[in-house]
C-alpha positions in Angstrom: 15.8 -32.4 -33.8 18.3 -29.7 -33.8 17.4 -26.3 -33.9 18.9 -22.5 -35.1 18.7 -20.3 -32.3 18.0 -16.6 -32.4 18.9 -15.1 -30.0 17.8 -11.9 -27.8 20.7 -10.3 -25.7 19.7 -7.6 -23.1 22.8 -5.5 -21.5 20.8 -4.3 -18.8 21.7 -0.2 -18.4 23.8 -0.3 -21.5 22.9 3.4 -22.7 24.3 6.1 -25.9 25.3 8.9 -23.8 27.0 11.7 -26.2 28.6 13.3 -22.7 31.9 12.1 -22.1 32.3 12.9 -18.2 30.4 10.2 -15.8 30.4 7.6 -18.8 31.7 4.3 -18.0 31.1 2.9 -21.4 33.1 6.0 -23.4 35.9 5.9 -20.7 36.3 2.2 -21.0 35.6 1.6 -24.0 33.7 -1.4 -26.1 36.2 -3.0 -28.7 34.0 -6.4 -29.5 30.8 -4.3 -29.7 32.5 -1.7 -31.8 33.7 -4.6 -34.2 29.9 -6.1 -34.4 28.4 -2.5 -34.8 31.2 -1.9 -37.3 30.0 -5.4 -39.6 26.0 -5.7 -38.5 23.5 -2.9 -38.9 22.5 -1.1 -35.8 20.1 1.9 -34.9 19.2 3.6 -31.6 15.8 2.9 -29.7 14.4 5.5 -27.3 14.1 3.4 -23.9 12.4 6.5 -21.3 9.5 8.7 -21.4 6.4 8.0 -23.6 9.0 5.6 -25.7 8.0 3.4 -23.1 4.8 4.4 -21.4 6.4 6.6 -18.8 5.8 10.9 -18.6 8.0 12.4 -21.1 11.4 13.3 -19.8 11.2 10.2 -17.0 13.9 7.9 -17.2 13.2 4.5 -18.3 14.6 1.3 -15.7 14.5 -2.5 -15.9 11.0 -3.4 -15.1 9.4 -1.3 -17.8 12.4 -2.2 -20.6 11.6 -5.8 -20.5 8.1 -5.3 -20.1 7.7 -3.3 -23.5 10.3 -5.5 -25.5 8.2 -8.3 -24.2 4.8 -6.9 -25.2 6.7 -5.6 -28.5 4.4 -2.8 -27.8 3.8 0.7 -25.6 2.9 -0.5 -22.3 1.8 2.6 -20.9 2.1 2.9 -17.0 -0.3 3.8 -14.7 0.2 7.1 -14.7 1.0 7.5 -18.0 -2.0 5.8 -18.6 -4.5 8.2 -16.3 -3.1 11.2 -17.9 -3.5 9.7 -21.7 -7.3 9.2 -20.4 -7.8 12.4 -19.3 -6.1 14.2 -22.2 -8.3 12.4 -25.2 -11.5 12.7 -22.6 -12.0 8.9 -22.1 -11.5 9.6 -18.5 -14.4 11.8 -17.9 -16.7 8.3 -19.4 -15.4 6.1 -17.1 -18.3 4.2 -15.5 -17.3 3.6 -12.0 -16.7 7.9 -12.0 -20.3 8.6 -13.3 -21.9 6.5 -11.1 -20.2 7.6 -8.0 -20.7 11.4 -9.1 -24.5 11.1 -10.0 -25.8 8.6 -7.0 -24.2 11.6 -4.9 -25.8 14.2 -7.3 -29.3 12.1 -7.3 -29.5 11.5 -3.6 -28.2 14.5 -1.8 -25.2 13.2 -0.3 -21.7 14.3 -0.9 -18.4 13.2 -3.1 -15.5 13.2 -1.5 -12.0 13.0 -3.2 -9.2 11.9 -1.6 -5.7 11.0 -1.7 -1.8 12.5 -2.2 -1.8 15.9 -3.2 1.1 16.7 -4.9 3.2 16.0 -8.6 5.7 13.9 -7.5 3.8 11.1 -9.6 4.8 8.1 -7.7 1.8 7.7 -5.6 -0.4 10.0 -7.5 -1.1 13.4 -9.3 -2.3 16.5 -8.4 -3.3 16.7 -12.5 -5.9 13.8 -11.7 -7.5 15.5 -9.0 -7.9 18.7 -10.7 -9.7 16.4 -13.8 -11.9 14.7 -10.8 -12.7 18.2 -9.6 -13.7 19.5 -13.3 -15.9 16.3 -13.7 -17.9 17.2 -10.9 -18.5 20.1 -12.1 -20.0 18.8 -15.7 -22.3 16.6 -13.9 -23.3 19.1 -11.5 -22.2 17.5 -8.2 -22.8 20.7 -6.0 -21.3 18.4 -2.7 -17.5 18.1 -3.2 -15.3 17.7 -0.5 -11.3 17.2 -0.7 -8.8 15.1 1.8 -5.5 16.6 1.3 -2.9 13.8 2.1 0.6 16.1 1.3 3.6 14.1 0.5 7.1 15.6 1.6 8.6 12.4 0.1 8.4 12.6 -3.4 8.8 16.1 -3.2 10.2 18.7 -1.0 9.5 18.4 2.7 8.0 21.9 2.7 6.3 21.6 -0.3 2.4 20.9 0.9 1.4 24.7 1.2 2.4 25.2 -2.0 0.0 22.8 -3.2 -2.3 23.3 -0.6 -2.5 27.0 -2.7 -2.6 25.7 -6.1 -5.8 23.0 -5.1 -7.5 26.4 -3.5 -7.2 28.6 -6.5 -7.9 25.2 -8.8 -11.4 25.1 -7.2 -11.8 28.5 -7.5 -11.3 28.5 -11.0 -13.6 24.9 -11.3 -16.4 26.3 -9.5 -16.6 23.3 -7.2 -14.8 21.6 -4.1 -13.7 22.5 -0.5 -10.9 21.0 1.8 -12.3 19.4 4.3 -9.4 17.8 5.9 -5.7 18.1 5.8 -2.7 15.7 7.0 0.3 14.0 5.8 0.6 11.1 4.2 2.1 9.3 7.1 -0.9 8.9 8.7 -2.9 8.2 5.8 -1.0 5.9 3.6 0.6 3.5 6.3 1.4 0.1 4.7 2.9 -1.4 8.1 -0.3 -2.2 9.3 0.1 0.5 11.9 -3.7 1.0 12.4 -3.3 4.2 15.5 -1.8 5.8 12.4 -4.4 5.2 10.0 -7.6 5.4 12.6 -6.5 9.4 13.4 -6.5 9.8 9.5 -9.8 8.0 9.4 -11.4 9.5 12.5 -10.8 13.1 11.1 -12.6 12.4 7.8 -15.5 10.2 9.1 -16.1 11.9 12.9 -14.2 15.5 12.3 -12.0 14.6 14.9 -8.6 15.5 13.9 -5.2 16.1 15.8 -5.9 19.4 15.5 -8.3 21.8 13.5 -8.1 25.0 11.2 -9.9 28.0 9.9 -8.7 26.9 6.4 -6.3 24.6 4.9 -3.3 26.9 4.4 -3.8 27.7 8.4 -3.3 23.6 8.6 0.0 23.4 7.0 1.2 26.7 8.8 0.8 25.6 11.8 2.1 22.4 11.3 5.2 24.3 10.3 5.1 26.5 12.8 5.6 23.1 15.5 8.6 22.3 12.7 6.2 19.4 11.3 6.9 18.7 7.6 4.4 17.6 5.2 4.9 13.9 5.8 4.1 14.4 9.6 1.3 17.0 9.7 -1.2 15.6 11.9 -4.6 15.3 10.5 -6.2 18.4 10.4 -10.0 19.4 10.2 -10.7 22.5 8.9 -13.9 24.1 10.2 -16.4 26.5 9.0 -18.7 28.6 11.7 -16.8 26.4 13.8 -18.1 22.8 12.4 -16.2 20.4 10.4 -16.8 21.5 6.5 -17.6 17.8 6.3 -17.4 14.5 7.2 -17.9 10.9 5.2 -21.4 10.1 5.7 -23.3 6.6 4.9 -24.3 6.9 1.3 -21.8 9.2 0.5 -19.5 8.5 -2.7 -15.6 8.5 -1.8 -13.0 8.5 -4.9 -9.1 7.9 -3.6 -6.9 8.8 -6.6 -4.0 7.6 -5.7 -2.6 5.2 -8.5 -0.3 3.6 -6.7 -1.5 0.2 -4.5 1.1 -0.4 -1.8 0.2 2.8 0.4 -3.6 2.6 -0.6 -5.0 -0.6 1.0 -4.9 0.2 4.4 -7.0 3.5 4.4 -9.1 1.9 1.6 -10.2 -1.2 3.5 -11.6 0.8 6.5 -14.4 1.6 4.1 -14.6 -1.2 2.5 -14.7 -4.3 4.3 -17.7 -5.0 7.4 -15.8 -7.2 9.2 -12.6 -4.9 9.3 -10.5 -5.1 12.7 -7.8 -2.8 12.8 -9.5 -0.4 15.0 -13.0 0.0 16.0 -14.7 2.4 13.6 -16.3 5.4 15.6 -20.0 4.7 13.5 -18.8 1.1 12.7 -19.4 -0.1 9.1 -21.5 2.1 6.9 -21.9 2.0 3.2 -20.2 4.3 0.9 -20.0 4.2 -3.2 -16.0 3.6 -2.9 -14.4 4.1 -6.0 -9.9 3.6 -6.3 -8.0 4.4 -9.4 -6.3 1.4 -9.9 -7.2 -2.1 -8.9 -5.8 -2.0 -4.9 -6.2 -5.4 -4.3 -7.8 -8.5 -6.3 -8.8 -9.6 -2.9 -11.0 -6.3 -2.4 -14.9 -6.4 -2.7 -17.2 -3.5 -2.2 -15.6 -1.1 -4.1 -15.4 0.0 -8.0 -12.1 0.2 -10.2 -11.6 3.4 -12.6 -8.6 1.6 -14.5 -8.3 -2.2 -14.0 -5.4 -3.7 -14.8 -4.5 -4.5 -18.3 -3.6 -7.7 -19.5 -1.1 -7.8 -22.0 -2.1 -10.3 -24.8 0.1 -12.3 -27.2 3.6 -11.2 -25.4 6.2 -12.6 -27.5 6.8 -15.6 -25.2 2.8 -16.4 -25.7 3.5 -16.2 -29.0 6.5 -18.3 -29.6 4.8 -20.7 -27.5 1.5 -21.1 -29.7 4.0 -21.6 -32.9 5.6 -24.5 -31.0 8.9 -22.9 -30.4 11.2 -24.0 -27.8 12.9 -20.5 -25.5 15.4 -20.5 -23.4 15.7 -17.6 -20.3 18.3 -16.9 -18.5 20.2 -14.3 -16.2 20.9 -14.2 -13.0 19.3 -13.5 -9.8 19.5 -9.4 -9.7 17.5 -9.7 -12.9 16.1 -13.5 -13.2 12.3 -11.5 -12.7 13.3 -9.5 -15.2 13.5 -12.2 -18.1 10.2 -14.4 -16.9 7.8 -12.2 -15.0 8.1 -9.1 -16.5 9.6 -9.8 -20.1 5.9 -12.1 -19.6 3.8 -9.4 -19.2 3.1 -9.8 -15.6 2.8 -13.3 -15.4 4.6 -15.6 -13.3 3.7 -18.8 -15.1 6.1 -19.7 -17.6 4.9 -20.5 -21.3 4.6 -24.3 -22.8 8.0 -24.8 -23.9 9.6 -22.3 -21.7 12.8 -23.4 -19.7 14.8 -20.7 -17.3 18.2 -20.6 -16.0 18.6 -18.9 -13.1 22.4 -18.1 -12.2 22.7 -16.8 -8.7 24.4 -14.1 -7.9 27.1 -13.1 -6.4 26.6 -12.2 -2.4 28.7 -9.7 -1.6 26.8 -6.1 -0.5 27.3 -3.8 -3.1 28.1 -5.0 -6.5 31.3 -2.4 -7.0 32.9 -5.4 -5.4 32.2 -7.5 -7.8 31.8 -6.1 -11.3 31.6 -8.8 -13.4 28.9 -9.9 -11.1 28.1 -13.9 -12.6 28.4 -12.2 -16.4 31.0 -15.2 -17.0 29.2 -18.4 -15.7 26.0 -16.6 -17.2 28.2 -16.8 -20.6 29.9 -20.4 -19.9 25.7 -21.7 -19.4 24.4 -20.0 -22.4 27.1 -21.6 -25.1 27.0 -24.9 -23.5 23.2 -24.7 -24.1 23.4 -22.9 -27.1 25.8 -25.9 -28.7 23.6 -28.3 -27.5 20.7 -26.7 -30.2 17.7 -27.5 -28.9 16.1 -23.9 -28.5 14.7 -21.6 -31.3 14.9 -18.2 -28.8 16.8 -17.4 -26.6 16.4 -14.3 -23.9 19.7 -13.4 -22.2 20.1 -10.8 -19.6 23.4 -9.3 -18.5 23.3 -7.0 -15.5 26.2 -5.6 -14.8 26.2 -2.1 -16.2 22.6 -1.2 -14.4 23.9 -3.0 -10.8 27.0 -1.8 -11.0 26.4 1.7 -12.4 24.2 2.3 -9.3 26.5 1.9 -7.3 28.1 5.5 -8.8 32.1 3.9 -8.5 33.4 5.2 -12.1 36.3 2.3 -11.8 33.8 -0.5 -11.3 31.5 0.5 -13.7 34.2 0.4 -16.3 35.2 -3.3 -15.3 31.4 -4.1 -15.5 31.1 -2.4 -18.8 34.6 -4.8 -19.9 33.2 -7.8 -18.8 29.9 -7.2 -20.6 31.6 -6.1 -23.8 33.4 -9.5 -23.7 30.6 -11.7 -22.8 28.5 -10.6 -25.3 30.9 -11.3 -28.0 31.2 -14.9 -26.7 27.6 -15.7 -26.9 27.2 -13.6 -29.8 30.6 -16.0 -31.4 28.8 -19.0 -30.8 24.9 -18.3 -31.7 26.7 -17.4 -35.3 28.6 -21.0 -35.3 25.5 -22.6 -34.6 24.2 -21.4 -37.5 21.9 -18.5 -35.6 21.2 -14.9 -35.3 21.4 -12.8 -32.7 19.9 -9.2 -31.8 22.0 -7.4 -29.1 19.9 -4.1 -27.6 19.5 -2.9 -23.5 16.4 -2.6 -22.0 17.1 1.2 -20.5 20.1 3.5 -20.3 
């Protein structure tokens, strides 16, 4: 049975930008989009910030652009989503949080909070921390002990004492809290399974044996400055009081790491975790502790709670054309083939009953200035053969070009990517109307 296709075409980075200077797409020009904006109707969609689930004033990208127009919905990101919690209060009910706080409360012990300390907001968020710290404070946890793990990535290099500063007078404020330790997150966060790294991190927390030791955390970070150690680098760092660690993680003991982020968290978080861990040998061995992450680390990971698990998005618009019995066609090419399946799918890799993909490889050259057009063209050439041959319903197309090559910052091939795009899209657009179709053009981010 032949079918009318409507189509869904996705000009990856194709953004309105009222600034002349720096934009391909005004200095180039878009004749065959002008003409179908000049005859269709058209609007603008906001594709960054809380338009799409991100902190207002971040830039949107690929991953989250297909994501949302696949959900048809806000898909708010992780920490987005933390900060939404924390804001409307829902944060400070969070199960896993309460029972951490009040076994520590009820049986003497201690709660210890660690993780990045800073607002870059990759990792984690300083924000989050402060909203832990105030938490403890409502339910009366007297015990509360920070790890400072300072960044110097996604923020300046230098940028730790600052924070370091801010944390102090935060407590202050609170009522609550003391640093108890203080190093960079290159110890702490390895992901290259570089265990000397992550057994000094772990040692100063769990024996107070650090790389060095301080009279208070500010004294940490100076002196690490003072040896020209930035705050990736600084070596942990156990600050003392009367000359004794302020504390250490102790068996029973609850330990909350709010970092958001997975990749950089596993390492550190199976050395509490996991009895038959091997990575080093653990200076008390295994002993329990009420280990509480973020965000799910791992699906692997046992022993532990979750504060936000991850959210599975329901009736994505492939899941839904699948249930009406609609055929779909994806397609793109490799650069953003994940784009258009996985992500567009809500985060799942299986493709939908009457799903078919076409993946067009692309071109292997090392930066894609040297190939603007990219594999727009045989991208093009596949979709109308397919198109003509009227056996889909939907179709999701994905043109690449102006995000790969606009990365690449060469003004002169950004304007042939934005050409070849401005073409191509008329071509598919051309023959989903002589098939008797429709077609919605729109980009996923600018």
């Amino acid at each position: 049975m032949q079918k009318t296709m409507t189509a869904l075409i996705i000009m990856d980075g194709f953004g309105i930008n009222p600034a002349h200077e720096g934009n391909a797409i005004y200095q180039q020009g878009t004749p065959r989009l002008d003409a179908l904006m000049a005859r269709y109707p058209h609007t603008k969609l906001g594709a960054s910030g809380m338009d799409v689930g991100l902190p207002d004033g971040q830039m949107g990208n690929s991953e989250v652009g297909h994501l949302n127009i696949g959900a048809g919905r806000i898909v708010y990101q992780e920490l987005t989503r933390i900060t939404k919690d924390i804001q409307d209060g829902t944060f400070f009910e969070k199960a896993p949080l309460i029972h951490a706080m009040d076994t520590a409360k009820e049986t003497g012990k201690s709660v210890h909070l660690m993780g990045l300390v800073s607002d870059g907001g990759v990792h984690s968020h300083i924000t989050h921390l402060y909203a832990l710290l105030e938490m403890c404070k409502r339910r009366g946890v007297e015990k509360v002990y920070v790890h400072c793990f300072l960044d110097g990535r996604d923020v300046p290099p230098t940028s730790g004492i600052d924070y370091v500063r801010e944390l102090q007078a935060k407590m202050d404020e609170i009522g609550v809290g003391k640093i108890a330790t203080v190093m960079g997150r290159y110890w702490a966060m390895d992901r290259d399974n570089l265990w000397d790294r992550v057994q000094k991190a772990y040692d100063a927390m769990v024996l107070g044996q650090g790389q060095a030791t301080a009279e208070t955390a500010v004294q940490a970070v100076e002196q690490s400055y003072a040896k020209e150690e930035t705050d990736e680098f600084v070596k942990p760092t156990v600050v003392l009081e009367n000359g004794q660690p302020v504390a250490t993680i102790g068996e029973g003991d609850s330990v909350i790491f709010f970092n958001f982020r997975p990749d950089r968290a596993r390492q550190l978080t199976r050395t509490f975790i996991q009895p038959d861990f091997n990575g080093f040998p653990r200076g008390k061995g295994y002993f329990h502790v009420n280990f509480v992450s973020m965000t799910q680390y791992d699906e692997t990971f046992t022993g532990l709670e979750v504060v936000n698990p991850p959210e599975t998005l329901k009736n994505t618009l492939g899941e839904y054309l699948s249930k009406l019995g609609k055929t779909q066609l994806r397609i793109a090419e490799t650069q953003k083939y994940a784009h258009v399946t996985f992500f567009f799918n809500g985060g799942v890799e299986k493709p939908n009953e009457g799903e078919d993909r076409v993946l067009i490889p692309s071109s292997k050259v090392a930066t894609f200035d040297m190939k603007p057009e990219m594999s727009a063209y045989e991208i093009t050439d596949k979709a109308i053969e397919l198109i003509n041959e009227k056996k889909y319903d939907v179709m999701i197309l994905n043109f690449a070009n102006c995000d790969m090559v606009g990365h690449t910052g060469v003004m002169e091939a950004a304007m042939k990517a934005v050409a070849a795009v401005d073409e191509c899209v008329d071509r598919v657009v051309k023959a989903v109307l002589d098939n008797g179709g429709r077609a919605f053009v729109t980009a996923d981010h600018g």
